[in-house]
C-alpha positions, 0 to 999 in steps of 0.5 A: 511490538512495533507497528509496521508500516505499507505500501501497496500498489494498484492499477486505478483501472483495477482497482483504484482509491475511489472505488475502495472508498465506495467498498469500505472494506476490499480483501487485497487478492491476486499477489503473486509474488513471493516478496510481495506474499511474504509482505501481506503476511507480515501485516497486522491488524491496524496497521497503516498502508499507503495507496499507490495507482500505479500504471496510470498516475503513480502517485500516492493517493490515499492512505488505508489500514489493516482491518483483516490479517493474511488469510488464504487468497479465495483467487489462487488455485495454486498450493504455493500458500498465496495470502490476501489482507482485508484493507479499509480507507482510513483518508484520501491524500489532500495532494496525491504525491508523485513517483517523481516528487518521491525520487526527488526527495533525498529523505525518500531515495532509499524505499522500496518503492524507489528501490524495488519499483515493481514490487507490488507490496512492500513496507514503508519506514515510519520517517517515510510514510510520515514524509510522504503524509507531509508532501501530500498535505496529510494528517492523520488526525 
C-alpha cells in the first residue's frame, strides 16, 4: 500500500513547532471538522505531515510523522466520533516556506492548502510534500 502523505495546521500561539519538539510526542486533539476528521482517520502510523503555523506566520515550518493512528479524541464530549493522531517531530525545516512562496509555485497551486485554505488537515501529494521540502532547504536523510 502506498504511504500517504500530510499537512496539518496550527496556530504557533496554540500549539506551535517549538513546543512539540520540547513534548516529543503530542496527541493531535480538537478537530472539528468532518473533512479534516475524516483526514486524521485515514493516517498511518509512519506516515510523514508537514507542520504548518497558521494565523500567525503561515509558513511550513517542520515536518512530523505518525507514531499513533486515529484514536477517539479525549477533548470531544460529542458522539460524532471525533479522532486524534499522536504525532512526533521527525526535522525543523531549514528555511520555513511561506503561503506566499507556495501560491507562488505553479507546482504547488493545485493543494489543498491553496485550495481548501481553511482546512485544517488535509493530505499532501508526494511531488508536493517533496517541493516544499526543497523550498524550505530540507532533506530528510
Amino acid at each position: 500500500m502506498a504511504r500517504s502523505y500530510w499537512l496539518v495546521k496550527s496556530e504557533p500561539s496554540a500549539y506551535g513547532w517549538e513546543q512539540l519538539v520540547k513534548e516529543k510526542r503530542a496527541l493531535w486533539t480538537g478537530v472539528r471538522n468532518f473533512t479534516a476528521r475524516n483526514n486524521l482517520a485515514a493516517m498511518k502510523l509512519g506516515e510523514l505531515v508537514l507542520y504548518y503555523h497558521s494565523g500567525e506566520g503561515k509558513e511550513v515550518v517542520g515536518i512530523a510523522k505518525v507514531t499513533a493512528e486515529a484514536q477517539p479524541d479525549p477533548t470531544s464530549k460529542a458522539a460524532e466520533g471525533w479522532v486524534a493522531v499522536e504525532l512526533a517531530p521527525v526535522k525543523s525545516l531549514a528555511a520555513p516556506v511561506t503561503l506566499v512562496a507556495i501560491k507562488a509555485d505553479p507546482k504547488l497551486g493545485d493543494t489543498a492548502l491553496v485550495r481548501q485554505s481553511r482546512l485544517s488537515v488535509m493530505p499532501m501529494p508526494k511531488p508536493a510534500f517533496d517541493r516544499i521540502l526543497a523550498l524550505g532547504k530540507t532533506k530528510l536523510t
